[in-house]
C-alpha positions as a Markdown table, in Angstrom:
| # | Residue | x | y | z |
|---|---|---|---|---|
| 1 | Unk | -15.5 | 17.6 | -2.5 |
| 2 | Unk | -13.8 | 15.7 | -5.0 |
| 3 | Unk | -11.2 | 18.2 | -6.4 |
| 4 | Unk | -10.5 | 19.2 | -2.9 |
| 5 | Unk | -9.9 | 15.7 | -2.0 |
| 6 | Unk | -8.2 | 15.0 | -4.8 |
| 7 | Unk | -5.9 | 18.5 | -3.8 |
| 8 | Unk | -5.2 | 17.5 | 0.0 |
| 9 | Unk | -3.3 | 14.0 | -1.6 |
| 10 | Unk | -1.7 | 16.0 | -4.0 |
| 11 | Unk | -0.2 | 18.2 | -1.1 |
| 12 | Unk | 0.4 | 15.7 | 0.5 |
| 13 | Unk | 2.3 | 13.2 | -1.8 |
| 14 | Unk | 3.1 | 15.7 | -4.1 |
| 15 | Unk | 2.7 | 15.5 | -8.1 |
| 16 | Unk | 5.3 | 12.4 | -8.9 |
| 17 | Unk | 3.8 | 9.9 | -6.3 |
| 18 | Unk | 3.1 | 6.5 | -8.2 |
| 19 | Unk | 2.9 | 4.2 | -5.3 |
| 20 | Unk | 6.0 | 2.6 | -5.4 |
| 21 | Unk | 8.0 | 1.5 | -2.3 |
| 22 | Unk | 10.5 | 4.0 | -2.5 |
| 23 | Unk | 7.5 | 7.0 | -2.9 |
| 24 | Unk | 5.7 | 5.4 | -0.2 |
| 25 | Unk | 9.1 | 5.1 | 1.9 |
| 26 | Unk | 9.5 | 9.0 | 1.3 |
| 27 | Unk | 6.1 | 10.3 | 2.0 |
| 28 | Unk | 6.5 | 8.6 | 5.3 |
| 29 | Unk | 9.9 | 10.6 | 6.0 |
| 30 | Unk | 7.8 | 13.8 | 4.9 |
| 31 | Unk | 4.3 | 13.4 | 5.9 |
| 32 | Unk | 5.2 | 15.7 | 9.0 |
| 33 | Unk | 6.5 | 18.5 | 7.2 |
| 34 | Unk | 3.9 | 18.0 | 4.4 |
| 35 | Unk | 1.2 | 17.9 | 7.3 |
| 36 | Unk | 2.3 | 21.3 | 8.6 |
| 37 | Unk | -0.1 | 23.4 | 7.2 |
| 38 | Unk | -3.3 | 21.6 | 7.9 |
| 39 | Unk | -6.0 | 22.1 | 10.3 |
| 40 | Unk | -6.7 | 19.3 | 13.1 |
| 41 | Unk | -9.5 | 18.3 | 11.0 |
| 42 | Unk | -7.4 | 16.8 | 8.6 |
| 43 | Unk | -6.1 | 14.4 | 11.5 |
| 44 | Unk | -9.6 | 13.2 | 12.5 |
| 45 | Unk | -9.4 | 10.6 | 9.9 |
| 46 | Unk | -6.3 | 7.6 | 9.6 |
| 47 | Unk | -4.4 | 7.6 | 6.5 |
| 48 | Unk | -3.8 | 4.2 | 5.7 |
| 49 | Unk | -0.9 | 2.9 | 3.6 |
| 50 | Unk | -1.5 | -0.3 | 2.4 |
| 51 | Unk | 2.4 | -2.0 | 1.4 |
| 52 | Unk | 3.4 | -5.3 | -0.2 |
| 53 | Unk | 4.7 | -7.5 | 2.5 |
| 54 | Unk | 7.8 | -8.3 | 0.6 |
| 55 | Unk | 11.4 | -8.2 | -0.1 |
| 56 | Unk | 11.0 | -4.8 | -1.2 |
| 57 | Unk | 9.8 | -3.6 | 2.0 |
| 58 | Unk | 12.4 | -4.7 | 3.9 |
| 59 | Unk | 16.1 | -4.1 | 4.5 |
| 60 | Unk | 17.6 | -1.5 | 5.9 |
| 61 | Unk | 16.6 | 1.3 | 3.0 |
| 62 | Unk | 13.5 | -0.7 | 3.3 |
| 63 | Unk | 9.6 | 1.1 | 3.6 |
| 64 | Unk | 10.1 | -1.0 | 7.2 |
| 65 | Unk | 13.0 | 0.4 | 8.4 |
| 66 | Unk | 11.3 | 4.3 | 7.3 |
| 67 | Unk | 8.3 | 3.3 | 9.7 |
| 68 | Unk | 10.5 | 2.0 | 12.2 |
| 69 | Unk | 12.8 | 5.4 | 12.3 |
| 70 | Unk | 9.8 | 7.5 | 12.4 |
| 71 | Unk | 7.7 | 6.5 | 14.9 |
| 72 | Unk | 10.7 | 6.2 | 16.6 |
| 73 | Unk | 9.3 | 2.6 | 18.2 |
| 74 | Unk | 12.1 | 0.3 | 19.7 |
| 75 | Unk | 9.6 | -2.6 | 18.4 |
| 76 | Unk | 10.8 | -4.5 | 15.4 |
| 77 | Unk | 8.7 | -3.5 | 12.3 |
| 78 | Unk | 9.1 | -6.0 | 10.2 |
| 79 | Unk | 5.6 | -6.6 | 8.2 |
| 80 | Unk | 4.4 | -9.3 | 11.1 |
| 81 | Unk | 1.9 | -7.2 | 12.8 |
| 82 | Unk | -1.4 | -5.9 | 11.4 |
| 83 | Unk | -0.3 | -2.5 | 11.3 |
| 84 | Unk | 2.2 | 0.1 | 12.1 |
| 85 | Unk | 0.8 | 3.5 | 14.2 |
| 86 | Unk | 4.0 | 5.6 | 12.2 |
| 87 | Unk | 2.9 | 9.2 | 13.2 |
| 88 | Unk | -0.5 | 11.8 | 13.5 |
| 89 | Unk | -3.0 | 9.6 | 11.9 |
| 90 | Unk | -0.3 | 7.9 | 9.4 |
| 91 | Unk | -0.6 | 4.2 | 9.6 |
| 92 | Unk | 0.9 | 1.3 | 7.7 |
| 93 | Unk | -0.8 | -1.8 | 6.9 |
| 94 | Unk | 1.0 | -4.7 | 5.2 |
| 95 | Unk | -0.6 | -7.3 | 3.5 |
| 96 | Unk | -1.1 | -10.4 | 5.2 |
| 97 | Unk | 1.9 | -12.9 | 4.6 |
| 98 | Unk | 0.5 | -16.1 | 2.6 |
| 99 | Unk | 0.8 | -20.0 | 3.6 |
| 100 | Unk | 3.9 | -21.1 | 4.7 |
| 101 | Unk | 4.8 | -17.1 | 5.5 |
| 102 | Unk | 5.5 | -16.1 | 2.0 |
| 103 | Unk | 6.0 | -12.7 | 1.1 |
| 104 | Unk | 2.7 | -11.0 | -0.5 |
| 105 | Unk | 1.6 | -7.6 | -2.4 |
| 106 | Unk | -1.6 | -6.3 | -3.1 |
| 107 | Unk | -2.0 | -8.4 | -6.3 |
| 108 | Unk | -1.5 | -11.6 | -3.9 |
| 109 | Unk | -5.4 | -12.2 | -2.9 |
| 110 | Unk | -6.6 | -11.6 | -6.4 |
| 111 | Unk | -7.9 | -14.7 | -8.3 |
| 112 | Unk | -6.0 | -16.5 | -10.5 |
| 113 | Unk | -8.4 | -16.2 | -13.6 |
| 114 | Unk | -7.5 | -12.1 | -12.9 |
| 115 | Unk | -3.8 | -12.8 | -13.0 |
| 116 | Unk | -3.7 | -15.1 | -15.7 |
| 117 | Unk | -5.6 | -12.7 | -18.0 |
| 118 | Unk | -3.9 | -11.7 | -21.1 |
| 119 | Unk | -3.7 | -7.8 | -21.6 |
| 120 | Unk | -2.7 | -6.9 | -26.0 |
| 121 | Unk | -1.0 | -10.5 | -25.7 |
| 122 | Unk | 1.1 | -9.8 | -22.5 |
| 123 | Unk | 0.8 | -11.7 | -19.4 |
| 124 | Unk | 1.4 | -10.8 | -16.1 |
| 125 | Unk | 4.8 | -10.5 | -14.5 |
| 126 | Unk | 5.0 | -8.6 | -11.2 |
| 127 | Unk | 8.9 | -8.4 | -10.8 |
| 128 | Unk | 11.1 | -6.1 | -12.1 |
| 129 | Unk | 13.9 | -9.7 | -12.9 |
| 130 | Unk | 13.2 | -11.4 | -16.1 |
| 131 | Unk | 10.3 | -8.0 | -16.8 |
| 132 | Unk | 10.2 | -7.9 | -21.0 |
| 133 | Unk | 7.9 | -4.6 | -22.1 |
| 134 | Unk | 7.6 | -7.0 | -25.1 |
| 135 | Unk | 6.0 | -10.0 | -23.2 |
| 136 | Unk | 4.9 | -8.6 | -19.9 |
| 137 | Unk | 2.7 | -6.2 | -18.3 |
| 138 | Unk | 3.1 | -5.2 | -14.8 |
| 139 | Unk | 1.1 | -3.6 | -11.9 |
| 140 | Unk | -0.5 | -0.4 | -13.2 |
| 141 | Unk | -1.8 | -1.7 | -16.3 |
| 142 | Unk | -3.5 | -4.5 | -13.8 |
| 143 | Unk | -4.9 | -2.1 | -11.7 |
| 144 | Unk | -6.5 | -0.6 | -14.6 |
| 145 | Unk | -8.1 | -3.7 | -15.6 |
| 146 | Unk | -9.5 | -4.5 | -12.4 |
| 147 | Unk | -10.5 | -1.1 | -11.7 |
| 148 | Unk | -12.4 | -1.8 | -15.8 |
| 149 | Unk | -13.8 | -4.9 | -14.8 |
| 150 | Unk | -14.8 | -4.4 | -10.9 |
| 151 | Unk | -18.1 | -5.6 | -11.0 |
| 152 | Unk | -17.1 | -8.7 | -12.6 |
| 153 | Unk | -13.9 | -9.3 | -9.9 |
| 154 | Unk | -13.9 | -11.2 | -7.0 |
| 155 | Unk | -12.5 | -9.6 | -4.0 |
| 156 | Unk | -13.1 | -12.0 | -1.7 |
| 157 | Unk | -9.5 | -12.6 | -0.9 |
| 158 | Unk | -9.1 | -9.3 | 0.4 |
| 159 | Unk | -11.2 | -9.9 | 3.7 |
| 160 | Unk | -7.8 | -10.8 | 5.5 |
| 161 | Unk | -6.0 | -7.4 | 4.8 |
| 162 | Unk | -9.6 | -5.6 | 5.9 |
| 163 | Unk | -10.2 | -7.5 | 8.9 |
| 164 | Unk | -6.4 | -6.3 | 9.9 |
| 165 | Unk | -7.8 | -2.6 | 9.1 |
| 166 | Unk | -11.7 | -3.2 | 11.0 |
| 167 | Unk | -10.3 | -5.4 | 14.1 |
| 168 | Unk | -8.6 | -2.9 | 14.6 |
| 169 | Unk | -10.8 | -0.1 | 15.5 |
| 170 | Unk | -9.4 | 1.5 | 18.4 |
| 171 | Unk | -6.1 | 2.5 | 17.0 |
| 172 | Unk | -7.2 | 2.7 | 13.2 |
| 173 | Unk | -10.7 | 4.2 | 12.8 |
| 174 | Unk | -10.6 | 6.0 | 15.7 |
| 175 | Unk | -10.9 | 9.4 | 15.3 |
């Protein structure tokens, strides 16, 4: 089940697909051309694309402004609503903006001790301005260590951006 699994997202996102804005901007432009060949069954299940709620996902090349041109909504998208119904079972979910309505990404609702960590010396820095390879590590090697250290994490903080995913239950999980 695994391989297969594994298979269907390669179909679907093809072989480059990091994760990125700008990947997640263009599987949104293709995912109804790359959904072609599947079954219905595929659809029974939402795919859920959880974006940072950011700079980078607005503007008018913007992961927004992709959602907004293919669903073809006259509503503005814009990161304020829970979630975005794009197309088939193809949902966007931004991460919830923080006090004051700040911008946010996935590493937002981690705790501090997990982004103050020190990785072979580097520390954190999650933008690509003032980024030094020398002094700095960035998302993936982040990931990695929370995916290492899971069990010893506390996800806590993430219980806004799923309530926006289970309060939702008639759009979302409905099959």
């Amino acid at each position: 089940m695994e391989s297969q699994t594994i298979h269907i997202i390669q179909l679907l996102c093809g072989p480059t697909l990091r994760g990125g804005t700008g990947d997640l901007r263009q599987l949104i432009f293709d995912y109804r051309e790359r959904t072609r060949p599947f079954t219905k069954a595929l659809f029974d299940n939402p795919v859920i694309l959880v974006v940072d709620n950011d700079e980078g996902s607005n503007g008018k090349n913007g992961l927004f402004a992709a959602v907004k041109q293919v669903s073809k909504t006259t509503a503005t998208v814009d990161g304020s609503e829970p979630f975005y119904h794009v197309l088939k079972n193809l949902y966007v979910v931004p991460t919830p903006k923080l006090a004051g309505g700040k911008d946010s990404m996935i590493e937002s609702f981690l705790p501090s001790t997990v982004l103050k960590v020190k990785l072979n010396g580097k520390s954190l820095h999650l933008s690509e301005k003032g980024f030094d390879r020398h002094k700095h590590f960035g998302k993936t090697p982040l990931a990695e260590h929370v995916q290492k250290n899971r069990g010893k994490v506390d996800f806590v903080g993430y219980r806004p951006l799923l309530e926006q995913i289970l309060f939702n239950p008639d759009h979302i999980l409905q099959p």
